[in-house]
PyMOL CGO cylinders between C-alpha atoms (Angstrom):
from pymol import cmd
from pymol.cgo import CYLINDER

trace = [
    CYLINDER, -49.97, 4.29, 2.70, -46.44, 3.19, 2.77, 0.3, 1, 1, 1, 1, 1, 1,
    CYLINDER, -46.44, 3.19, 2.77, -44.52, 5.84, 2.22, 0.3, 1, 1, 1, 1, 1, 1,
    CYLINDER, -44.52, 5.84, 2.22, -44.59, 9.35, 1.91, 0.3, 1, 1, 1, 1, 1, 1,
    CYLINDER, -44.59, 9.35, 1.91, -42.00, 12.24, 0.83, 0.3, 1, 1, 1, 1, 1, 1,
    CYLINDER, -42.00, 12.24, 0.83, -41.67, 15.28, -0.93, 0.3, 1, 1, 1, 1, 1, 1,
    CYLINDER, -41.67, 15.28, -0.93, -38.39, 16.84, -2.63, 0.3, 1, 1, 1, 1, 1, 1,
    CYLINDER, -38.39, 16.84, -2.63, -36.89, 20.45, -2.32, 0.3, 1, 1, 1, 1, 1, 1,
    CYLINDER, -36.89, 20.45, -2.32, -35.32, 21.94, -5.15, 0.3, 1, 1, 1, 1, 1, 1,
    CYLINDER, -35.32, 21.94, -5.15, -32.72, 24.53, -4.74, 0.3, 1, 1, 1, 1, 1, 1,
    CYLINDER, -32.72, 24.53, -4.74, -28.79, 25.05, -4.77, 0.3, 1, 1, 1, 1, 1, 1,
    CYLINDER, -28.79, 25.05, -4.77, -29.28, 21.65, -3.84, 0.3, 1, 1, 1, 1, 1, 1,
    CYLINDER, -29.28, 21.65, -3.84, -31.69, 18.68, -3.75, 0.3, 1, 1, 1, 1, 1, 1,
    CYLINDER, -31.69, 18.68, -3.75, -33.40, 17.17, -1.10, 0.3, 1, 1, 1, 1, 1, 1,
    CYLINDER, -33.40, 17.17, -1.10, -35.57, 14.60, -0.69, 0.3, 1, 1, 1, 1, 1, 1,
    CYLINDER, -35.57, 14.60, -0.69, -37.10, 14.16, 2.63, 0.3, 1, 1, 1, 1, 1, 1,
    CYLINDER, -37.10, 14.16, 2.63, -38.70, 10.75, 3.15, 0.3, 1, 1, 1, 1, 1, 1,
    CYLINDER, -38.70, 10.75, 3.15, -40.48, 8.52, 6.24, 0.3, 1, 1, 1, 1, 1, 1,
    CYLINDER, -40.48, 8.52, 6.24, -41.28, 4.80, 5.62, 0.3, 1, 1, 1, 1, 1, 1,
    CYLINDER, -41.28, 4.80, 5.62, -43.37, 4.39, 8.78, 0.3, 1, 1, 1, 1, 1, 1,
    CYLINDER, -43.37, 4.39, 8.78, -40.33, 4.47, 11.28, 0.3, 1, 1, 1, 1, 1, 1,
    CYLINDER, -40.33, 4.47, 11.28, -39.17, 7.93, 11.08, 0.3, 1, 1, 1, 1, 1, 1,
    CYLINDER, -39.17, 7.93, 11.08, -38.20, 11.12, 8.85, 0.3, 1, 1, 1, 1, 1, 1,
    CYLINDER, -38.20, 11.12, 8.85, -34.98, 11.67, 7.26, 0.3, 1, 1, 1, 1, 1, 1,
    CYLINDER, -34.98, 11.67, 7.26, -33.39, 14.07, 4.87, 0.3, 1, 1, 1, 1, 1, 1,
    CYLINDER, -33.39, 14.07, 4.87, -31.33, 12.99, 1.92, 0.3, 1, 1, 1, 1, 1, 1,
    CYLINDER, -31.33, 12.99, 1.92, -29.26, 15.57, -0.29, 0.3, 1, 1, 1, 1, 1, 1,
    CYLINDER, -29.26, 15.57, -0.29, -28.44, 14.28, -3.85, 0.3, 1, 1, 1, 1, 1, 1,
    CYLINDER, -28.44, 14.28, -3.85, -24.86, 14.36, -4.45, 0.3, 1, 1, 1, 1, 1, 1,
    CYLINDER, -24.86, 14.36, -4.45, -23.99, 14.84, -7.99, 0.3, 1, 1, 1, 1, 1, 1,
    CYLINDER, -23.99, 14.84, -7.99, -20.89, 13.66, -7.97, 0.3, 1, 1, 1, 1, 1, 1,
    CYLINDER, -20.89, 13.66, -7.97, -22.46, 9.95, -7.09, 0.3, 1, 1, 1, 1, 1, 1,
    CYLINDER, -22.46, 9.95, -7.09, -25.66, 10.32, -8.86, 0.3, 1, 1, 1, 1, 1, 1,
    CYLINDER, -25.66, 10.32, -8.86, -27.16, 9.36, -5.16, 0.3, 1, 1, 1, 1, 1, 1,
    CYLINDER, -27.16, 9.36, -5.16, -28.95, 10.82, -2.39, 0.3, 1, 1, 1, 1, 1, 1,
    CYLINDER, -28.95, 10.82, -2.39, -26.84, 10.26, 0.68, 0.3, 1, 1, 1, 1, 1, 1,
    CYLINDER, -26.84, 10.26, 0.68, -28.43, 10.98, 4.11, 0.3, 1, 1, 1, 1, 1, 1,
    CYLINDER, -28.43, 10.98, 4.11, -27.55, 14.12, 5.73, 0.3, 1, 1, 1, 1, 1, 1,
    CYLINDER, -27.55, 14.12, 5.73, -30.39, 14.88, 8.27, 0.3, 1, 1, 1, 1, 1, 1,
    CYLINDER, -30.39, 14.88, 8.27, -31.36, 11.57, 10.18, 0.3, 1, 1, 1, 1, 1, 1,
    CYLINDER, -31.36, 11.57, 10.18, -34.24, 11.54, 12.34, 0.3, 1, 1, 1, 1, 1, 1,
    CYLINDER, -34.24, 11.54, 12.34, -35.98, 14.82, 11.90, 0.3, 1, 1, 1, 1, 1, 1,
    CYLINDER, -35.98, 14.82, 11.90, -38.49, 15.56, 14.98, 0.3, 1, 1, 1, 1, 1, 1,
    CYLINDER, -38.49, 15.56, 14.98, -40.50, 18.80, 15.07, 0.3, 1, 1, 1, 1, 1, 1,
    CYLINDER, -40.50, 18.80, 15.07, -39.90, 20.85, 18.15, 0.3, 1, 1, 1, 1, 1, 1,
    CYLINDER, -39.90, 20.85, 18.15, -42.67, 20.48, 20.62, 0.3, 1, 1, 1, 1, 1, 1,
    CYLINDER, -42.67, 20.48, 20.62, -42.50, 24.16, 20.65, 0.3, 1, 1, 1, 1, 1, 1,
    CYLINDER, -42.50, 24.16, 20.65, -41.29, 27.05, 18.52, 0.3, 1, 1, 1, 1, 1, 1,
    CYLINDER, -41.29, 27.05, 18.52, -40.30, 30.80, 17.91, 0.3, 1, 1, 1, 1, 1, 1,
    CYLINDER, -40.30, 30.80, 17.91, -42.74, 30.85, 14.52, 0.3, 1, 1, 1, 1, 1, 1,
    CYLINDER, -42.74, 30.85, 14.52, -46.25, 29.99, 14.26, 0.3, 1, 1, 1, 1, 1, 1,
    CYLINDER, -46.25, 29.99, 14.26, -47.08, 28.82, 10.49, 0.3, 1, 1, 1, 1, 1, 1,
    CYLINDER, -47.08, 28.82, 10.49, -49.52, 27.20, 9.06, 0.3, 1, 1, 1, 1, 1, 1,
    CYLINDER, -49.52, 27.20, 9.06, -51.89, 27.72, 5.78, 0.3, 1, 1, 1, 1, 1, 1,
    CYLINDER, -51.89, 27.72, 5.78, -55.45, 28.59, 7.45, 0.3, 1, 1, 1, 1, 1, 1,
    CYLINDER, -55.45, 28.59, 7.45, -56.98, 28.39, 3.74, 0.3, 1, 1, 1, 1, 1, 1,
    CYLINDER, -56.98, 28.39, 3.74, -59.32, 25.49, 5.41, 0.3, 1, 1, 1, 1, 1, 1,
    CYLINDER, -59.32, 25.49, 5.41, -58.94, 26.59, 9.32, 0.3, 1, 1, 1, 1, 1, 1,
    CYLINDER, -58.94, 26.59, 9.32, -63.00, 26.06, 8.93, 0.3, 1, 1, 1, 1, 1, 1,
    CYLINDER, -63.00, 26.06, 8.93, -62.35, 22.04, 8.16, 0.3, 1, 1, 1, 1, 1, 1,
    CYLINDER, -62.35, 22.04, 8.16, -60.30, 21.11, 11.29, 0.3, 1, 1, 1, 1, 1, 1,
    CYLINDER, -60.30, 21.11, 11.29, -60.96, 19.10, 14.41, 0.3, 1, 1, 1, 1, 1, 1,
    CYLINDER, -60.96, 19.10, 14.41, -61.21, 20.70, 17.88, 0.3, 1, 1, 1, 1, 1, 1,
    CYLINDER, -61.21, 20.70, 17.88, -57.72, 19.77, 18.98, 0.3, 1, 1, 1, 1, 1, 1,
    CYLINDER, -57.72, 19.77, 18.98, -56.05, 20.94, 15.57, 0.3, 1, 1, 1, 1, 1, 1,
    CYLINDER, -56.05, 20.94, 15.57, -57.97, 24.34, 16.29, 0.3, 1, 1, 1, 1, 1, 1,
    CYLINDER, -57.97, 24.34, 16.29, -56.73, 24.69, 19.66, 0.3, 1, 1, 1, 1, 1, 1,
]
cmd.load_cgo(trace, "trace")
């Protein structure tokens, strides 16, 4: 795989994107026509106030995913 990305659609657009060396956000501007970056770098906290995840295949994970 090369890439990978999704979009959100909303009052606005994202597209969130990682190439191999990172995640970043980018919101389209309509103005432009362009997606201009607006969240560089995105990490996931090592640790959080909310627990979510879908558990729909909880049965299908590896020991350290379960723990």
């Amino acid at each position: 795989m090369v890439a990978a990305g999704y979009f959100m659609y909303g009052s606005s657009c994202t597209l969130v994107l990682s190439s191999g060396g990172g995640v970043n956000g980018f919101t389209l501007d309509p103005s432009l026509g362009e997606f201009i970056l607006t969240h560089p770098d995105i990490k996931i906290p090592k640790k959080g106030k909310i627990y979510s995840v879908n558990e729909g295949n909880a049965k299908n994970w590896d020991e350290p995913t379960r723990k």
